[in-house]
C-alpha positions as CSV (number, residue, x, y, z in Angstrom):
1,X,-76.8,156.7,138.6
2,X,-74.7,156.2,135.3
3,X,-75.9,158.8,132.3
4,X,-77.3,155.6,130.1
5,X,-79.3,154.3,133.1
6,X,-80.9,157.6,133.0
7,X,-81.2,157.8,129.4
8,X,-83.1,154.1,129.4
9,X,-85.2,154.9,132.0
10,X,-86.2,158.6,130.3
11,X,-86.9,156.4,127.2
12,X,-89.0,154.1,128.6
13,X,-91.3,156.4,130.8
14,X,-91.9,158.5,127.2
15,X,-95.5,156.7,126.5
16,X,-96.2,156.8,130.2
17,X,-95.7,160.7,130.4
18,X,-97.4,161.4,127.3
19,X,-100.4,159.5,128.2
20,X,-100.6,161.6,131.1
21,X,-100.2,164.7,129.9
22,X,-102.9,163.9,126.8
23,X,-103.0,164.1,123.4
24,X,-105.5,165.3,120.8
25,X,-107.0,163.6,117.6
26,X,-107.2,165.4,114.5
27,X,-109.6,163.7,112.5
28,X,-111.6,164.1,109.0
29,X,-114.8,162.6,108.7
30,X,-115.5,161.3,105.1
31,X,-118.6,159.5,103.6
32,X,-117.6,156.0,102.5
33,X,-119.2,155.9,99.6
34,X,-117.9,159.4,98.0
35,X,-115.2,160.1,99.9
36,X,-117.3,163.7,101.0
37,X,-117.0,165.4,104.3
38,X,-120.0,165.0,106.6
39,X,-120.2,168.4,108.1
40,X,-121.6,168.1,111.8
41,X,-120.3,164.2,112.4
42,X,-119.5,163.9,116.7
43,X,-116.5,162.4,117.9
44,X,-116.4,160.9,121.6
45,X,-114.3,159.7,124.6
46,X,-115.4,159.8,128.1
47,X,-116.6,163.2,128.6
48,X,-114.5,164.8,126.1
49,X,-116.6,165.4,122.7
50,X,-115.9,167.7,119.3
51,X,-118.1,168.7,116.3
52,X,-116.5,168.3,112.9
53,X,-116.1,171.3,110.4
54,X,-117.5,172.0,106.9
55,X,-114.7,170.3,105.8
56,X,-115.2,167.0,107.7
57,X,-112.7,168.2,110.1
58,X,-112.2,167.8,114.2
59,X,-110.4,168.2,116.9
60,X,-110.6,166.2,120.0
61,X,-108.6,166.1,123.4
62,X,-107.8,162.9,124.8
63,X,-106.9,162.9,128.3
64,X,-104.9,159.3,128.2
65,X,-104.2,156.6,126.5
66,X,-105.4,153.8,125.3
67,X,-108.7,155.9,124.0
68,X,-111.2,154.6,122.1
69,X,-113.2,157.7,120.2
70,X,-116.8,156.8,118.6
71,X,-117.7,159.0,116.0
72,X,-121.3,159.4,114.7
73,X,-123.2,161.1,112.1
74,X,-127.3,161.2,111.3
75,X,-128.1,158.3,109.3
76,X,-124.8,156.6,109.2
77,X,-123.2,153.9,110.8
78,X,-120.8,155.1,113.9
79,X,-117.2,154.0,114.0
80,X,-114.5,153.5,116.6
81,X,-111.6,154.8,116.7
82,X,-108.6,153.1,118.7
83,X,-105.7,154.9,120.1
84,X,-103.3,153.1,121.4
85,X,-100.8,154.2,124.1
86,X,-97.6,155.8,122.4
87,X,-99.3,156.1,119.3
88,X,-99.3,159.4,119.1
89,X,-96.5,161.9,117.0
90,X,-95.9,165.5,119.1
91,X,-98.8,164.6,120.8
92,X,-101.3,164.5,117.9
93,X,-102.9,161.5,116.2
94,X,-104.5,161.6,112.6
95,X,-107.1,159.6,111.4
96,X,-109.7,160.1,108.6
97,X,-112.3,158.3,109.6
98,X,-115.4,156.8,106.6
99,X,-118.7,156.0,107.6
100,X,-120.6,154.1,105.7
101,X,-124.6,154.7,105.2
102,X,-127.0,153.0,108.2
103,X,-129.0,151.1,105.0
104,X,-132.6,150.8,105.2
105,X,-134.3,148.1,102.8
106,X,-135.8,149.5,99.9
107,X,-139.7,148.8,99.8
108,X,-140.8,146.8,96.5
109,X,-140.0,148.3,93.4
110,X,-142.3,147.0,90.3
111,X,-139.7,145.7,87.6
112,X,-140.4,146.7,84.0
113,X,-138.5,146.8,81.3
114,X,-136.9,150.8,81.9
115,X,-134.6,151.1,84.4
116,X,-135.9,151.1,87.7
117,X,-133.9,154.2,88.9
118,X,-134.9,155.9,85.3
119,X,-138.4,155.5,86.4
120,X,-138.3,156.7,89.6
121,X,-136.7,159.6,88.7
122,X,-139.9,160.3,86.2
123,X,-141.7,160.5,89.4
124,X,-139.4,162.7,90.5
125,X,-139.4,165.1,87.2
126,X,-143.0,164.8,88.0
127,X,-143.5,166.6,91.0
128,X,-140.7,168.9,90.1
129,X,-142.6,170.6,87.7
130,X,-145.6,171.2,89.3
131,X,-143.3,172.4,92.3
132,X,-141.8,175.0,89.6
133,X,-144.8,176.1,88.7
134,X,-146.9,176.8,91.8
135,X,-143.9,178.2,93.3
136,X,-143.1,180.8,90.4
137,X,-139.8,182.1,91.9
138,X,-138.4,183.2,95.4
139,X,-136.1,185.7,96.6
140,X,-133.0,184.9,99.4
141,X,-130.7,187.3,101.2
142,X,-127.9,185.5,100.4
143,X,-124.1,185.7,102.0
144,X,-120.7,184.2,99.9
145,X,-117.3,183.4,101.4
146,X,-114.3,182.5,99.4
147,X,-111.3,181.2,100.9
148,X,-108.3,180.8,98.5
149,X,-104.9,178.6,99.7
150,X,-101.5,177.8,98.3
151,X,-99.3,175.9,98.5
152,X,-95.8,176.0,97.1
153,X,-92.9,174.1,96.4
154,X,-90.9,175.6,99.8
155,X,-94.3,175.5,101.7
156,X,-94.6,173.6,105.0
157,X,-98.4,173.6,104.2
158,X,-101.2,175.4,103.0
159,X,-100.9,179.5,103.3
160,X,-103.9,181.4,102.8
161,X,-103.9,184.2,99.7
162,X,-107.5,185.5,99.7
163,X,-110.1,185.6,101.8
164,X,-113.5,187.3,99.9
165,X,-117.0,187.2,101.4
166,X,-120.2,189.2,99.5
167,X,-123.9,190.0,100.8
168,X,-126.5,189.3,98.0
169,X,-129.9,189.6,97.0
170,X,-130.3,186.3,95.3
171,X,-133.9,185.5,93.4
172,X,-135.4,183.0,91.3
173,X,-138.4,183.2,88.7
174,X,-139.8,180.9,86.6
175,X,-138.7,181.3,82.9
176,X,-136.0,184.2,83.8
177,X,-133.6,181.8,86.0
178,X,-131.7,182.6,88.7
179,X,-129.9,186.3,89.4
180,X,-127.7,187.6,92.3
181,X,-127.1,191.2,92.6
182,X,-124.3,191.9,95.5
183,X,-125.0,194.9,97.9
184,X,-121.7,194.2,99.9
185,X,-118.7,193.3,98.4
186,X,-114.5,193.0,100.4
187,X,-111.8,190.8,99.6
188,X,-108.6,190.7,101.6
189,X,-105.9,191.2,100.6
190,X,-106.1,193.6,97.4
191,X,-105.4,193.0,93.7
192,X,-107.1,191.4,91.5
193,X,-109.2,188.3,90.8
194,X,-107.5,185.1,90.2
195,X,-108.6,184.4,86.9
196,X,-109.8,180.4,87.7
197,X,-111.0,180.6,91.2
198,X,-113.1,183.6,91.2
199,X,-116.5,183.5,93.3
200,X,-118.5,181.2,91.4
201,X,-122.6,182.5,91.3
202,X,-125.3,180.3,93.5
203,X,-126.6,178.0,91.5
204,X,-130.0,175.5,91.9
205,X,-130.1,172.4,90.0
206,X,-133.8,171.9,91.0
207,X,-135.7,174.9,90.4
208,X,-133.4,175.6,87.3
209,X,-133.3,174.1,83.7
210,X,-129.6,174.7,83.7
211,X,-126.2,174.5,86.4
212,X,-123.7,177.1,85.9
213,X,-120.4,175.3,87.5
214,X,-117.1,177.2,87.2
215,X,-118.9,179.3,84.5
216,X,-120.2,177.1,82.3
217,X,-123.5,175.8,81.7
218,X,-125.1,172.3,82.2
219,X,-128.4,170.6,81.6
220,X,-130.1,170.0,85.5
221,X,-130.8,166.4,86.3
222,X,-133.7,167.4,87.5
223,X,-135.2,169.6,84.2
224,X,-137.7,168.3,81.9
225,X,-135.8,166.2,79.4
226,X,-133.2,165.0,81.9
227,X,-133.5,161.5,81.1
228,X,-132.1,162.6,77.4
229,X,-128.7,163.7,78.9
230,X,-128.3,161.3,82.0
231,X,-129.0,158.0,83.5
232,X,-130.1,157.3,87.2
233,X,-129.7,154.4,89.6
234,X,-130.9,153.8,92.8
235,X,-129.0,153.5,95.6
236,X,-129.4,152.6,99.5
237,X,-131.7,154.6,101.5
238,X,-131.5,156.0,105.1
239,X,-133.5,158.2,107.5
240,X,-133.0,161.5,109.0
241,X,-135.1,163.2,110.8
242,X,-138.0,161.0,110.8
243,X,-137.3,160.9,107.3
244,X,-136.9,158.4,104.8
245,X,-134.2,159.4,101.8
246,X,-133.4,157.8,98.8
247,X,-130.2,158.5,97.1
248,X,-129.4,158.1,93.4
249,X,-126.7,158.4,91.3
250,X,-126.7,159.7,88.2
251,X,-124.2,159.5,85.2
252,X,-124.0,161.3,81.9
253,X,-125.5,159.7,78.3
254,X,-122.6,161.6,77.2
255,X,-119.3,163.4,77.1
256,X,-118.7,166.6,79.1
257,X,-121.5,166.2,81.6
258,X,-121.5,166.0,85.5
259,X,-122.1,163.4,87.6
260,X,-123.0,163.0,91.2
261,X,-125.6,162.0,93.8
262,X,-128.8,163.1,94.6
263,X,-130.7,162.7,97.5
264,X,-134.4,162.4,97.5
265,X,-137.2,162.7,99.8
266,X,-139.1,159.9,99.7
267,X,-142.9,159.8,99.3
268,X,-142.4,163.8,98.6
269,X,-140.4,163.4,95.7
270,X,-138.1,166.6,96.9
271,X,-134.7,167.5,96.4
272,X,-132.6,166.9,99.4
273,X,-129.2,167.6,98.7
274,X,-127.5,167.5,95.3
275,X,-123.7,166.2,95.0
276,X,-122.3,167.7,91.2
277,X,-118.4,166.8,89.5
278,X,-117.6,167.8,86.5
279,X,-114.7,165.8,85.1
280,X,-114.1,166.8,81.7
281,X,-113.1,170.5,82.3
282,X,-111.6,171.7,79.1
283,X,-108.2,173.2,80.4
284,X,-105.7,174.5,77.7
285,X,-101.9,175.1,78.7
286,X,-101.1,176.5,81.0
287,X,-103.6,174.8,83.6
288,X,-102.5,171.2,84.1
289,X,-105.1,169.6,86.9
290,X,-108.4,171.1,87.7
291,X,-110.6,169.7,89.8
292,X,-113.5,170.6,91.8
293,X,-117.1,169.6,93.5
294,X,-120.1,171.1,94.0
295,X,-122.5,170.6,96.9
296,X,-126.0,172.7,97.5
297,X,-128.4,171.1,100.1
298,X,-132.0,172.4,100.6
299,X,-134.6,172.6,103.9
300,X,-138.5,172.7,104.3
301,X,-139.9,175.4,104.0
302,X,-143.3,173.6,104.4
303,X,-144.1,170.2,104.1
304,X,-144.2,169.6,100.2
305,X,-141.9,172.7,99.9
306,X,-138.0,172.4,100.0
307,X,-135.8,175.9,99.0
308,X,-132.1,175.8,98.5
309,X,-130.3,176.5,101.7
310,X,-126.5,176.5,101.2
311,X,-124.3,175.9,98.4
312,X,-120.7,174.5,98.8
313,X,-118.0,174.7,96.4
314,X,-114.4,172.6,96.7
315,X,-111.7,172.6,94.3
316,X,-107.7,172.3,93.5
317,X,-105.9,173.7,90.6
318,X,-102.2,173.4,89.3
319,X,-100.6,175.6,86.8
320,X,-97.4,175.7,85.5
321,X,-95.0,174.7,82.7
322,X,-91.7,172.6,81.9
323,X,-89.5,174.4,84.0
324,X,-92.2,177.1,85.3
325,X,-95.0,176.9,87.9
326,X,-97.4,178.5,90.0
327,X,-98.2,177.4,93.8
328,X,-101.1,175.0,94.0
329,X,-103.8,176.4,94.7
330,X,-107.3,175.6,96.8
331,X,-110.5,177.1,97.4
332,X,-113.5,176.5,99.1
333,X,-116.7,178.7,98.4
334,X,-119.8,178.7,100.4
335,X,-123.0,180.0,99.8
336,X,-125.9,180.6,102.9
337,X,-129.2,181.4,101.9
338,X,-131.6,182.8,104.9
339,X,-134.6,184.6,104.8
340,X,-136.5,182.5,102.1
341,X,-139.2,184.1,100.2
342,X,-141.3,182.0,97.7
343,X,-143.5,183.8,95.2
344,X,-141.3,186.7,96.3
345,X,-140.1,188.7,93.0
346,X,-137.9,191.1,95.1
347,X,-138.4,194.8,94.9
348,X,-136.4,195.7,91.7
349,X,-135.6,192.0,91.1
350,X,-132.6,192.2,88.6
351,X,-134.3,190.3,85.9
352,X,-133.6,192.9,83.2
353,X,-129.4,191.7,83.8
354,X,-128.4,189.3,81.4
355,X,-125.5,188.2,84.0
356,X,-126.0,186.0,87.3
357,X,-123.6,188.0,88.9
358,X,-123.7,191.5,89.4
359,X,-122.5,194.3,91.9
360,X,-125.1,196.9,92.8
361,X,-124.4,200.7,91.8
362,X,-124.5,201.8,95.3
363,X,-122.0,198.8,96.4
364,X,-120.8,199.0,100.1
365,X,-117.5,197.9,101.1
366,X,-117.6,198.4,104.9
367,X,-117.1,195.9,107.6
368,X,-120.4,195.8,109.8
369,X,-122.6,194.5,107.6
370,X,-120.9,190.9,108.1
371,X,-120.9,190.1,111.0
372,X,-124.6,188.7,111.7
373,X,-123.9,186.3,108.7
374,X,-120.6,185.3,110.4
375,X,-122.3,184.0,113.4
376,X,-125.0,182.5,110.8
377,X,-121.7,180.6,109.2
378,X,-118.9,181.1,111.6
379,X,-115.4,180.9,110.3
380,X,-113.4,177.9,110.6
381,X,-110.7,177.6,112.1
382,X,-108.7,178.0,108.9
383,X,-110.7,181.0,107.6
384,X,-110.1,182.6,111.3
385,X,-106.2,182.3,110.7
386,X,-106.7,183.6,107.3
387,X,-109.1,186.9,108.5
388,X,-106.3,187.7,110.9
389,X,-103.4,187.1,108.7
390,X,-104.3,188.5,105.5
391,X,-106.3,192.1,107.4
392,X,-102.8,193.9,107.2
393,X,-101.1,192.1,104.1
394,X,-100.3,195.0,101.5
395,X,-98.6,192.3,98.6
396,X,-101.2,191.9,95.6
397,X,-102.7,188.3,94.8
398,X,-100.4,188.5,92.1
399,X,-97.6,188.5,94.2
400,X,-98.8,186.0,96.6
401,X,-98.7,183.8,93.6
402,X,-95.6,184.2,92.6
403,X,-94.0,182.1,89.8
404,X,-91.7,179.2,90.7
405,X,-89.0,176.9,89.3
406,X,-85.7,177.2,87.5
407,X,-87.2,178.7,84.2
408,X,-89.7,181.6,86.2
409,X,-87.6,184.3,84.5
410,X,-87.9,183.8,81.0
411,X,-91.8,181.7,81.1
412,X,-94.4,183.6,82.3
413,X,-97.6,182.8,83.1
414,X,-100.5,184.9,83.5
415,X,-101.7,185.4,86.6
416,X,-104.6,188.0,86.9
């Protein structure tokens, strides 16, 4: 057979042989209205099914083609997802895939002349503050990881820099706010702390007055006089769980506040989840973009009683001048609470520390003590790549960070 029969014929059986031999869908599961990841959504196809990341993210074989993949999440709408045959590149197809909220009418609201989400959110304020009170603070063992990414001008993609975890004893009390005092503390590689990502403290915009994001402090939506700094809608509600939620956005009355979503039990009048963004980050030269989210969801710990659970932190930063530049740079922080103890002071609470944050004097740096809260919070698939690749790296952050563009040599910018 002539060489261009055999060609046409390779050509044209392509789709036909990669439909046999499969492909898998990378997808990222995102909240319609925010654009969030929804941790835990499902993806499915026959008998083939995948569980999506903290980041939204999933992976999902696909034995042939044409494949249609429904993804679901709790309280959402589920989605399908065609694939058609041939449409996939090196045998992968990317979506991102939005789901939009499974909407429950709202009961009757009374209309008065305040804004009805204003009012609700008294309610709210209400029960708070007997919640506060009764409770009078709670303790946590509490476990940190902080994964740090860059991304440079001669990058294929993201390369991991730092990978830093912490054990904590995390407690709350009435009047004194909250305090972590780390027991175990290891960061790979070595070097020092980048000076705008470093591990940002736990922080509780119920139970406290004030949110420290990024170091620096914020009225709560949720504390007494909230209605003074912030204005509050409602929006759609859904169920999870047997429950009914309500979520409500809330806006700043002025400049230089966050804004976000909260997410209320209904009839309870209990914090959910809480969804914080600063946008007004005072950033002086040389930081150029800043931008970064905050997410800390809370359980029952009885019926009435919710306690923060996990705190997520999200961000991206670019740094440079005309003509000199660092890498971009990512991080993502999360925060697991376990072992919940309300009216818990802690023996030797660190309530005489003026600081959120501080290291124990007997700090341990070993390895052992980790591994119960990895399987608590397994690494991603990301953060396994990064344990692995950054164990045996000897370069400094510093280093790792290194300046770039045609005017490195003579501009520098600080790094540590």
């Amino acid at each position: 057979m002539p060489l261009r029969y055999t060609l046409f014929f390779g050509l044209a059986f392509l789709p036909v042989l990669a439909a046999a031999q499969g492909v898998v869908l990378e997808a990222r599961v995102i909240e319609e209205a925010t654009g969030l990841p929804l941790p835990g959504a499902t993806a499915r196809s026959g008998g083939a099914s995948a569980v999506a990341d903290r980041d939204g993210q999933l992976r999902l074989p696909l034995p042939a083609l044409p494949a249609r993949v429904e993804v679901r999440f709790l309280g959402y709408r589920p989605a399908n997802v065609d694939v058609a045959a041939g449409g996939a590149e090196g045998g992968v197809v990317r979506r991102t895939v939005a789901l939009a909220r499974d909407t429950v009418a709202l009961g009757e609201v009374e209309v008065t002349g305040e804004n009805p989400g204003d009012r609700f959110w008294r309610r709210v304020l209400a029960r708070r503050a007997r919640l506060v009170h009764q409770t009078g603070r709670y303790c946590a063992d509490g476990y940190t990881r902080l994964l740090l990414r860059r991304h440079g001008m001669l990058d294929v993609g993201t390369r991991p820099v730092r990978l830093a975890e912490h054990v904590a004893d995390v407690c709350w009390r009435e009047g004194a706010g909250l305090r972590e005092r780390v027991l175990a503390r290891r960061r790979r590689p070595g070097g020092g702390a980048f000076r705008w990502t470093d591990v940002d403290p736990f922080t509780d915009p119920y139970f406290e007055d004030e949110v420290v994001l990024d170091g620096r402090r914020y009225p709560s939506p949720l504390r007494a006089d909230a209605l003074d700094y912030y204005s509050f809608r409602l929006g759609v509600d859904s169920m999870a769980d047997g429950r009914r939620l309500v979520d409500i956005a809330f806006t700043p009355r002025r400049a230089g506040l966050p804004r976000g979503r909260l997410r209320v039990v209904d009839s309870l009048y209990v914090l959910a989840e809480a969804d914080l963004r600063v946008e007004d980050v005072p950033i002086s030269s040389p930081v150029n973009e800043w931008e970064s989210t905050y997410n800390v969801r809370y359980a029952p710990f009885t019926d009435s009683l919710w306690l923060p659970a996990r705190y997520t932190r999200r961000g991206h930063i670019f740094v440079g001048l005309p003509g000199s530049r660092l890498p971009d740079v990512y991080f993502t922080q999360t925060t697991l609470l376990t072992r919940l103890r309300p009216g818990d002071g802690g023996d030797g609470a660190p309530w005489l520390s003026d600081t959120r944050l501080t290291d124990a004097p007997d700090l341990i740096r070993g390895d052992d003590l980790y591994a119960p809260y990895r399987l608590l919070l397994p690494l991603t698939e990301e953060e396994d790549r990064a344990d692995r690749a950054l164990t045996y790296e000897r370069r400094t952050l510093s280093r790792l960070l290194r300046r770039e563009g045609f005017l490195r040599r003579w501009i520098r910018i600080p790094v540590e």
